[in-house]
DRENDO-1510 file (C-alpha; in Angstrom, 1 decimal, always signed):
<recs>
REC; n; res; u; v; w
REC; 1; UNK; +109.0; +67.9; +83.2 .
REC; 2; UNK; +108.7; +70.9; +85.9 .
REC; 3; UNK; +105.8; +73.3; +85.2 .
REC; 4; UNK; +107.0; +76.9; +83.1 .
REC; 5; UNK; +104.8; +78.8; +85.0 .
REC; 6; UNK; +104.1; +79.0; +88.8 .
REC; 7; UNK; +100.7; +80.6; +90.6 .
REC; 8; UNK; +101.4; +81.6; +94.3 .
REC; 9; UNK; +98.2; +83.4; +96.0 .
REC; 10; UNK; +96.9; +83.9; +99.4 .
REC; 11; UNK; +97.4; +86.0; +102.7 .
REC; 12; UNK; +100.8; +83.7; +104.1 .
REC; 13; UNK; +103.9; +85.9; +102.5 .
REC; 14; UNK; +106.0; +84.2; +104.4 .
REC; 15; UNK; +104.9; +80.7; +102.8 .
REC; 16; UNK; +105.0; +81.6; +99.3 .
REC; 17; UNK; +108.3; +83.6; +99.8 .
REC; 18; UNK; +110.2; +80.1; +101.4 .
REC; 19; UNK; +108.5; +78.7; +97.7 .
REC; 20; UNK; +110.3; +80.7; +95.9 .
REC; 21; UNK; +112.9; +80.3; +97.7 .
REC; 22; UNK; +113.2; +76.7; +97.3 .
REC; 23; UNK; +113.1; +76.9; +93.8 .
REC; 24; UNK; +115.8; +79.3; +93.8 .
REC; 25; UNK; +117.9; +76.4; +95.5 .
REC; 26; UNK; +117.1; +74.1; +93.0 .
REC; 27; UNK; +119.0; +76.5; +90.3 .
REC; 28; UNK; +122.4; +75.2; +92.2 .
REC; 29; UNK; +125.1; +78.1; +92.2 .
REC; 30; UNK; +124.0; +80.9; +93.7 .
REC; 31; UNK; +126.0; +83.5; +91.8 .
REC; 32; UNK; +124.4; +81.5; +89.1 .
REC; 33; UNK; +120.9; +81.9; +90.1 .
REC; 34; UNK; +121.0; +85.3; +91.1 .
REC; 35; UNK; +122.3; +86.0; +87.4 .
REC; 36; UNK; +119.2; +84.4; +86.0 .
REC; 37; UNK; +116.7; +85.8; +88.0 .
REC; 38; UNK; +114.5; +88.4; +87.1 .
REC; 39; UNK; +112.0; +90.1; +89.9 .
REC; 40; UNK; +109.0; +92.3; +88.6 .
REC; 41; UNK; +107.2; +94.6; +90.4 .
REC; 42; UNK; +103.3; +93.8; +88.9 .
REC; 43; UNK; +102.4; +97.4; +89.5 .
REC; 44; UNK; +104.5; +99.1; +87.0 .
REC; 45; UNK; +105.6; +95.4; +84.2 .
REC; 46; UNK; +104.2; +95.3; +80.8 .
REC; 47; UNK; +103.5; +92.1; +79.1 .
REC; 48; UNK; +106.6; +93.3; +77.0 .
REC; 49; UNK; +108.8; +93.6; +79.4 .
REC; 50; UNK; +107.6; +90.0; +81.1 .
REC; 51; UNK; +108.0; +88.4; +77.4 .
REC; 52; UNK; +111.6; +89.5; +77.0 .
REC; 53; UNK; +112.9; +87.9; +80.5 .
REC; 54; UNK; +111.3; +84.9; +80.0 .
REC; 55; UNK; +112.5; +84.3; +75.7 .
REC; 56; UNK; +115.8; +85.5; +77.2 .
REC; 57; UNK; +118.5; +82.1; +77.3 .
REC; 58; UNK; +119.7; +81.5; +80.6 .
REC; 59; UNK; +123.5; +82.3; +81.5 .
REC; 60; UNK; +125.2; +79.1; +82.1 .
REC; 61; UNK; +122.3; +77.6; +83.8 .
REC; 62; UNK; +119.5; +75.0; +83.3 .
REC; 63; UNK; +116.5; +77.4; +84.0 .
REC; 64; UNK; +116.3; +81.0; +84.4 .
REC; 65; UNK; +113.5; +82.8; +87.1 .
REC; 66; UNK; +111.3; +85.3; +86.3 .
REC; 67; UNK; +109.3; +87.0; +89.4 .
REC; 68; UNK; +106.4; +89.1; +88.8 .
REC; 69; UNK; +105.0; +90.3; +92.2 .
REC; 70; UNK; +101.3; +91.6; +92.7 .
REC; 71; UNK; +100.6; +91.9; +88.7 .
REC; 72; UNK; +96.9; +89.7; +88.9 .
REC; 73; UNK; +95.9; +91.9; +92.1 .
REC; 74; UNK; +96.2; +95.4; +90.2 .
REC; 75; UNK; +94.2; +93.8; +87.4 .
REC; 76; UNK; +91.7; +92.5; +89.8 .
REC; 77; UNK; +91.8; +95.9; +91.7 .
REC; 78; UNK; +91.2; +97.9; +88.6 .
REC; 79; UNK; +89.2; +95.6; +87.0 .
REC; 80; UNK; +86.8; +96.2; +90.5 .
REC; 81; UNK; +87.3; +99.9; +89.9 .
REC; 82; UNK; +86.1; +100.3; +86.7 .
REC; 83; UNK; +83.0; +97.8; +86.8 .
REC; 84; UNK; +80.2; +99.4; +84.9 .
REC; 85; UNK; +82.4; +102.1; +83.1 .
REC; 86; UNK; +82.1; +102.2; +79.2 .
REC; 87; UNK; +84.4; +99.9; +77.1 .
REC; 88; UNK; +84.5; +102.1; +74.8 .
REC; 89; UNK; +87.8; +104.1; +75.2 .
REC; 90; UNK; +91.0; +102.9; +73.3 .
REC; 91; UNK; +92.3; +99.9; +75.2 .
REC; 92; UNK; +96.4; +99.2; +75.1 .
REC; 93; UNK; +97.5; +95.5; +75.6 .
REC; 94; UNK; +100.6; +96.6; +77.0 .
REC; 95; UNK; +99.1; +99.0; +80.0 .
REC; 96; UNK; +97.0; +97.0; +82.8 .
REC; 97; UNK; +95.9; +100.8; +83.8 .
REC; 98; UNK; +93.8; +101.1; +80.2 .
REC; 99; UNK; +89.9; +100.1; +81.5 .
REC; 100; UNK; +88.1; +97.5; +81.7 .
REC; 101; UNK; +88.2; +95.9; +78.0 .
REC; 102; UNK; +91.9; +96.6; +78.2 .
REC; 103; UNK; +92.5; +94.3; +81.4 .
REC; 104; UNK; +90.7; +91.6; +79.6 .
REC; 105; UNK; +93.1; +91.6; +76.4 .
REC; 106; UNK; +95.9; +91.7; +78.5 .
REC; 107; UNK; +95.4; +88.3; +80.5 .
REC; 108; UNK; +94.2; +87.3; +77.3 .
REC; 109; UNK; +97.5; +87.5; +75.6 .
REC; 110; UNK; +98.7; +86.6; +78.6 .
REC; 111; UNK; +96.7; +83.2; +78.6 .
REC; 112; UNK; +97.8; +82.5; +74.8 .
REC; 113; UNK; +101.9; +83.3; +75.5 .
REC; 114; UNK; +102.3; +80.9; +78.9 .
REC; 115; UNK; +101.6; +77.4; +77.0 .
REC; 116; UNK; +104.5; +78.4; +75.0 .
REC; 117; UNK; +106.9; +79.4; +78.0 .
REC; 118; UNK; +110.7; +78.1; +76.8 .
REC; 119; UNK; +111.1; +74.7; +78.8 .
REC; 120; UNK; +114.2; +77.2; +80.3 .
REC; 121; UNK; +112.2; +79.5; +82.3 .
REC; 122; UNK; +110.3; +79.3; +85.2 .
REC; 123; UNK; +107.6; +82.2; +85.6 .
REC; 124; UNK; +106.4; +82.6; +89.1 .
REC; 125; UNK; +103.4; +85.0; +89.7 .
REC; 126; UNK; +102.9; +85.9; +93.5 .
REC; 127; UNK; +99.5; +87.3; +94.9 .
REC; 128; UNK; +99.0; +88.6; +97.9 .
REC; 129; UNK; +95.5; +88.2; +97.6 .
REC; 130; UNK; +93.6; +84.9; +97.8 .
REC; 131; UNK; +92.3; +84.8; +93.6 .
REC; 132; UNK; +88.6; +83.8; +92.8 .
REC; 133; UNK; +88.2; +79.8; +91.7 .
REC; 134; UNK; +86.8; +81.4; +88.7 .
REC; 135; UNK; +89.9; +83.3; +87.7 .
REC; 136; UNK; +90.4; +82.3; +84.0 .
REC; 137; UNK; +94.3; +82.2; +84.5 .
REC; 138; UNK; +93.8; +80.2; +87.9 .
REC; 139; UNK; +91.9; +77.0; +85.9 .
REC; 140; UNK; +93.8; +77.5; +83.3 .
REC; 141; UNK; +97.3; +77.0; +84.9 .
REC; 142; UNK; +95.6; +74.5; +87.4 .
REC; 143; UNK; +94.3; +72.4; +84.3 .
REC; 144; UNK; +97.3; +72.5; +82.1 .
REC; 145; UNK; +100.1; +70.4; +82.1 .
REC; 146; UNK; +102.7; +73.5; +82.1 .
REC; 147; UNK; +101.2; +75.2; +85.0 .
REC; 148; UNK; +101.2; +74.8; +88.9 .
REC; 149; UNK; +98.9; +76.3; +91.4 .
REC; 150; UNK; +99.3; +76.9; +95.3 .
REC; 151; UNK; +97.2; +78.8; +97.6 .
REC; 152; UNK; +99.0; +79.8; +101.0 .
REC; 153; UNK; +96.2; +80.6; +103.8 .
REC; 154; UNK; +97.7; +81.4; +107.3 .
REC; 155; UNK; +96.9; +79.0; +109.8 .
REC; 156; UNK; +95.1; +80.3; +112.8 .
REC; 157; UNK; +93.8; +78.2; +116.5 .
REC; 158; UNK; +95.1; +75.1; +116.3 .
REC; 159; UNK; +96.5; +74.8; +112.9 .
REC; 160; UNK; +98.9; +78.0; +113.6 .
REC; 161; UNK; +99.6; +75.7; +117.0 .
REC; 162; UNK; +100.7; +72.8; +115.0 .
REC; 163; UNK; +102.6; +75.0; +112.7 .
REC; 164; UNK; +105.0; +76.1; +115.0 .
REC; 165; UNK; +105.5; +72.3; +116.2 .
REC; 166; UNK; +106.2; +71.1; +113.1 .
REC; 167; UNK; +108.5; +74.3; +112.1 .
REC; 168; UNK; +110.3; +73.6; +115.4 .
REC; 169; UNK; +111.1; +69.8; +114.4 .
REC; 170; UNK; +112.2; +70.7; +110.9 .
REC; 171; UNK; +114.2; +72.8; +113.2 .
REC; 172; UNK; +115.8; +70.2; +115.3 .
REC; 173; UNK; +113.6; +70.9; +117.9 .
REC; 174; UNK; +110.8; +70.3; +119.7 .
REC; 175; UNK; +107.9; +72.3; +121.4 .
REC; 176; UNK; +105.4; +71.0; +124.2 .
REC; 177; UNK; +101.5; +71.7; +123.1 .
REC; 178; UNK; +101.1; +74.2; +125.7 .
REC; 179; UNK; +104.1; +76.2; +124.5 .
REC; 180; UNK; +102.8; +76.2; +120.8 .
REC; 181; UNK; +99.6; +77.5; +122.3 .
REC; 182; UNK; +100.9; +80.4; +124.1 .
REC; 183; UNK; +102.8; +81.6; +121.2 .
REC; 184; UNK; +100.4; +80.9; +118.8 .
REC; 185; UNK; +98.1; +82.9; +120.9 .
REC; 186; UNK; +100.6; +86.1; +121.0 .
REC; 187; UNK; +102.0; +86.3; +117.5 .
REC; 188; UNK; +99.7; +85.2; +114.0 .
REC; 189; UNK; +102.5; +86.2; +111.8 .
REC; 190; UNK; +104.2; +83.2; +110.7 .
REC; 191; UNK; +107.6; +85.5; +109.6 .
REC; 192; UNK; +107.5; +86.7; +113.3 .
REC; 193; UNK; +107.1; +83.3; +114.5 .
REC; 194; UNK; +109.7; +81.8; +112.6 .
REC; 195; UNK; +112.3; +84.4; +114.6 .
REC; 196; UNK; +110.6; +83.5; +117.9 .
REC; 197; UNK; +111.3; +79.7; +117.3 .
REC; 198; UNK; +114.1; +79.9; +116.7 .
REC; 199; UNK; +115.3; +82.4; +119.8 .
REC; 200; UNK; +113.2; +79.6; +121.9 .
REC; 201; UNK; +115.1; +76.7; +120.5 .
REC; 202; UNK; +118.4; +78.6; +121.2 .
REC; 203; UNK; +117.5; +79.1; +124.4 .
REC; 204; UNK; +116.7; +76.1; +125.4 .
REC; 205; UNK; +119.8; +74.6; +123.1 .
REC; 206; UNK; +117.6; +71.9; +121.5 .
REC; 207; UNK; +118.3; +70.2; +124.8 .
REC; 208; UNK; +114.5; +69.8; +125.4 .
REC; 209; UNK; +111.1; +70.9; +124.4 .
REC; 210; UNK; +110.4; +74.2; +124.5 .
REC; 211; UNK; +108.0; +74.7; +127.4 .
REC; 212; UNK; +104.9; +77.3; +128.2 .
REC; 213; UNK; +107.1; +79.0; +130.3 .
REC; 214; UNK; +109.9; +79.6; +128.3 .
REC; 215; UNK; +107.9; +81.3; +125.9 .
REC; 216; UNK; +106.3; +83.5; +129.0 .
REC; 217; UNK; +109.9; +84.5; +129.9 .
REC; 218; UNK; +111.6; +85.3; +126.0 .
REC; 219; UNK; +108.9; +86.5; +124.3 .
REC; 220; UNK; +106.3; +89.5; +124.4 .
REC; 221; UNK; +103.6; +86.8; +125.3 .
REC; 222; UNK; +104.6; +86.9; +129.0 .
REC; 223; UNK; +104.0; +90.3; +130.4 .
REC; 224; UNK; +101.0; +90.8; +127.5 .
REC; 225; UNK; +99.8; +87.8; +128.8 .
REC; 226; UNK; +99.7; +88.5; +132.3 .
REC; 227; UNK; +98.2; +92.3; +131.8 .
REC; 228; UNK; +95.3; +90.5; +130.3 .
REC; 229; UNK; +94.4; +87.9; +132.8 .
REC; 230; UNK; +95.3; +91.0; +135.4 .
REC; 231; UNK; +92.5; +93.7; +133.8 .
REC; 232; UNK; +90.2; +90.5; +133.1 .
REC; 233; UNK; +90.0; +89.5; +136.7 .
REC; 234; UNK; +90.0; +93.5; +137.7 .
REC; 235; UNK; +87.0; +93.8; +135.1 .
REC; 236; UNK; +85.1; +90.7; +136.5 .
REC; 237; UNK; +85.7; +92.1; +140.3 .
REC; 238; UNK; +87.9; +88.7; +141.1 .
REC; 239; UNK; +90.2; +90.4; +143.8 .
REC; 240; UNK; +92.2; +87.6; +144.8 .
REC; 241; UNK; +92.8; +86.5; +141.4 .
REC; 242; UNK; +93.6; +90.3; +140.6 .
REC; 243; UNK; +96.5; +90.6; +143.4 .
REC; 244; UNK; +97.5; +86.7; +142.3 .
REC; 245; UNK; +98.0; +88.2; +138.9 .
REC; 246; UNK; +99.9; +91.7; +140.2 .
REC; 247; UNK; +102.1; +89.9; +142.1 .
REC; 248; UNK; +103.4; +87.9; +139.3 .
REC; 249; UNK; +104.3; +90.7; +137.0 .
REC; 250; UNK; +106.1; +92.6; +140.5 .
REC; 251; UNK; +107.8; +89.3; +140.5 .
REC; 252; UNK; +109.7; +90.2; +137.3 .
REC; 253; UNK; +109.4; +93.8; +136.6 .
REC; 254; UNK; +109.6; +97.1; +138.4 .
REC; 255; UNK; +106.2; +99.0; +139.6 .
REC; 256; UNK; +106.5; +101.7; +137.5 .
REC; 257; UNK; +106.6; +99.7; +134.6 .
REC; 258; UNK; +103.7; +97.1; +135.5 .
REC; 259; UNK; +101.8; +100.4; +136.4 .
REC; 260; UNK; +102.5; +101.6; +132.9 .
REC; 261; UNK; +101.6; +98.3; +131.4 .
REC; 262; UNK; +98.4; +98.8; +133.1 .
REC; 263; UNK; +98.0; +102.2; +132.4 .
REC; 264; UNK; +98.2; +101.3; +128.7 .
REC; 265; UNK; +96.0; +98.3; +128.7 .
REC; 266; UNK; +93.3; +100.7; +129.6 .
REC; 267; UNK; +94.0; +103.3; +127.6 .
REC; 268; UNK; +93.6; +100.9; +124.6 .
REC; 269; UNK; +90.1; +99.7; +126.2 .
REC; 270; UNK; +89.0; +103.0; +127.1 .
REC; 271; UNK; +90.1; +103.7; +122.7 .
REC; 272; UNK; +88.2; +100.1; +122.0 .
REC; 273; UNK; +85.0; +101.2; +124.0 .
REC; 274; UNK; +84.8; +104.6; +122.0 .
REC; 275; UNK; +84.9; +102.7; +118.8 .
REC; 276; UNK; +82.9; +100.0; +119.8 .
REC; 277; UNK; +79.8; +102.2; +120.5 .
REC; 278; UNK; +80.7; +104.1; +117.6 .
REC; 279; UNK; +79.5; +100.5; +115.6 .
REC; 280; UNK; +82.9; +100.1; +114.4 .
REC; 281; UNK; +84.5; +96.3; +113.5 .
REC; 282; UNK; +87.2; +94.4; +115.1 .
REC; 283; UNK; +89.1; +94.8; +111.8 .
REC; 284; UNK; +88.5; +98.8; +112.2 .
REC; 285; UNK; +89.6; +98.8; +115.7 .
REC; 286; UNK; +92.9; +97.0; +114.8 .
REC; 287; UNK; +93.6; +99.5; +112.6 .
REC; 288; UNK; +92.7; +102.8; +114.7 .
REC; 289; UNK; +94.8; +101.3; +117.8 .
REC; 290; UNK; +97.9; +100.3; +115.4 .
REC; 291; UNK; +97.6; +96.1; +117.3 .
REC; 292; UNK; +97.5; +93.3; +115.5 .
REC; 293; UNK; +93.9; +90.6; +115.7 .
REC; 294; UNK; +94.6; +88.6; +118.5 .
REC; 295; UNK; +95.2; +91.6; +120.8 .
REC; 296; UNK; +92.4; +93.5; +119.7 .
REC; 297; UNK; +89.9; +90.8; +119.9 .
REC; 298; UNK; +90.8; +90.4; +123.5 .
REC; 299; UNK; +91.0; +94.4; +123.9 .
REC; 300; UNK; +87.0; +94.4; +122.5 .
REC; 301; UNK; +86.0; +91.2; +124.6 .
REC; 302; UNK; +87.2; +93.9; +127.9 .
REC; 303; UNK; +85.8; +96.9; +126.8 .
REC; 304; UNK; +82.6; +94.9; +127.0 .
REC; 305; UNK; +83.0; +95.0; +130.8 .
REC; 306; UNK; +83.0; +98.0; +131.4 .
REC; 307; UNK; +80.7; +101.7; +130.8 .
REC; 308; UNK; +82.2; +104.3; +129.3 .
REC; 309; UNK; +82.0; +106.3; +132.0 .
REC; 310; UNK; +83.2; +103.7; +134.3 .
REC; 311; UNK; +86.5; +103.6; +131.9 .
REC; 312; UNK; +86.6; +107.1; +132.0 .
REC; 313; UNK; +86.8; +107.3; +136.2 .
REC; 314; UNK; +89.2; +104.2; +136.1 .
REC; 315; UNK; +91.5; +106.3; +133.4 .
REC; 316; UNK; +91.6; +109.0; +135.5 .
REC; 317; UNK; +92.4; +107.6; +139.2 .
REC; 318; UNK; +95.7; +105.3; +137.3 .
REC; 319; UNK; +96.9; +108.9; +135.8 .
REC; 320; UNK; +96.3; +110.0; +139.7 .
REC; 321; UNK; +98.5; +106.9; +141.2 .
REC; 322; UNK; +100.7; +107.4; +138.2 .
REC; 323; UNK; +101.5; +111.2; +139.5 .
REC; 324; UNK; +101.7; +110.1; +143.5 .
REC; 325; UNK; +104.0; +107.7; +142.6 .
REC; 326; UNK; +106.8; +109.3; +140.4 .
REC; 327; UNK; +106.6; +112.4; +142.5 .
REC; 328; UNK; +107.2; +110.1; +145.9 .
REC; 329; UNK; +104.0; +110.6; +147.5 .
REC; 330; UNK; +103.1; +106.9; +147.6 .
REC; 331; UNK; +105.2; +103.9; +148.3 .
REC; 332; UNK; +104.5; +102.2; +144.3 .
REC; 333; UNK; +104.2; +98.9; +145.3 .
REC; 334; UNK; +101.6; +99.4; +148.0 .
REC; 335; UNK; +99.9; +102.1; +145.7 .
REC; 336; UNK; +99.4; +99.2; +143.4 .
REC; 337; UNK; +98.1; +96.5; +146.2 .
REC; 338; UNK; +95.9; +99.8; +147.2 .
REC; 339; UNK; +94.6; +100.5; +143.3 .
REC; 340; UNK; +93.9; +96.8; +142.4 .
REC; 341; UNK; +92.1; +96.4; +145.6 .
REC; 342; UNK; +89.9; +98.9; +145.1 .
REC; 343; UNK; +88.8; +98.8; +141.5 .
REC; 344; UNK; +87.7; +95.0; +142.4 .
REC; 345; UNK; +86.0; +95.7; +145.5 .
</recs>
């Protein structure tokens, strides 16, 4: 017999989403299963209102779906809130928003109604958040023969690496090591990822593996990729590796816009070093700048190169070659040989 109730938590959306929708699939017509399914929104569902979708007889169907979306995190979340607060206001079963006391009763009744789910429903709670081992509801689904439990991480490093070769093969496809690596490296959504595999399989027509350089040419990993290597080697004083590294972007886009990429990568280092010595975290930094981990943890690791007031003078001679250059003062290409050789010297 298939569990009655179904506990999705953890960071990967995109994982627990292709759960659900698997189960979906397994409800057979379509028009069917979109008739028997019921999605909650945990912020604003009452145990009521969860109660009457899943009593409710399915419409010409096996099963019926009930989704409830978030409901466990707004408990935790309030429950957090109102830690030390009396228990001594009225508490209402039906309103997760009533205190402490009230929280508990709710999961309570909620712990005594799911062992008598109808064999015709399928409840699936999905959580965002990764839940405590020592959430009552979590052992208690885990340990009952009417409840399943699943916790979705998102890979990172290698794991994320051999996530997009085994996606790719499920695919029809295949991807070489290095090419997992470099996209891995430039995107940790797995959502995202999904679209980029798929682009890179098209592209190479599932004719072969997709190959580092592919994913340098189709994807935003390529030119991000190559501003990095380009402001590490500036930051370390490599000048041959510098020009090595300029010369490649000019290969494949126009001055202007390589200046511009440059002109932005230390902008956001200039942003990074402010925060930096203002004791803020990675996680803060990601935030303030609007870039995802990955970015910003290589953003940090080359503000670290640099003074402040070193940035500061760098900042200010790339708005100067930025100006000689769109008003025709300066050949753009040159200007760039002449900037790149002189920040490394």
């Amino acid at each position: 017999m298939p569990p009655r109730f179904y506990l999705l938590h953890g960071p990967d959306e995109f994982a627990s989403a292709e759960f659900v929708g698997a189960l979906k699939e397994k409800m057979g017509d379509p028009s069917l299963a979109s008739l028997n399914t019921t999605l909650f929104d945990g912020r604003t569902v009452t145990l009521a209102e969860l109660r009457g979708a899943c009593d409710a007889m399915p419409f010409l169907a096996p099963r019926r779906l009930v989704v409830v979306e978030g409901w466990l995190t707004k408990l935790l979340a309030k429950g957090e809130d109102d830690e030390g607060e009396s228990d001594s206001r009225p508490s209402a079963v039906e309103d997760p928003r009533s205190g402490a006391r009230g929280i508990k009763e709710t999961l309570a009744a909620l712990m005594d109604y799911l062992p008598a789910l109808p064999e015709t429903t399928a409840l699936v709670f999905v959580e965002k958040r990764a839940l405590p081992e020592r959430h009552a509801l979590l052992r208690a689904a885990a340990n009952g023969d009417w409840g399943f439990v699943k916790f979705f991480d998102l890979p990172r490093g290698d794991a994320l690496a051999n996530w997009i070769r085994a996606r790719a093969k499920r695919e029809g496809g295949e991807f070489t090591r290095e090419a997992a690596v470099a996209l891995a490296e430039s995107e940790p959504d797995p959502r995202a990822l999904d679209h980029e595999i798929a682009k890179l399989l098209t592209y190479v027509d599932f004719a072969r593996p997709v190959e580092a350089a592919d994913v340098e040419a189709l994807t935003p990993a390529g030119g991000e990729a190559r501003i990095f290597d380009l402001v590490d080697a500036i930051g370390q004083r490599r000048g041959p590796q510098a020009m090595r590294e300029l010369h490649k972007l000019l290969e494949k886009e126009e001055p202007l816009y390589v200046l511009g990429m440059i002109v932005r990568q230390f902008r956001l280092i200039l942003l990074a070093k402010e925060l930096l010595e203002a004791r803020r975290t990675e996680a803060e930094i990601a935030q303030a700048l609007n870039q995802k981990p990955y970015p910003t943890g290589k953003i940090c690791a080359q503000a670290r190169n640099y003074a402040l007031a070193d940035l500061e003078h760098i900042y200010r001679r790339l708005l100067g070659y930025d100006a000689d250059i769109k008003t025709g003062q300066v050949d753009s290409a040159a200007a760039l040989d002449t900037l790149v050789a002189s920040l490394t010297a």
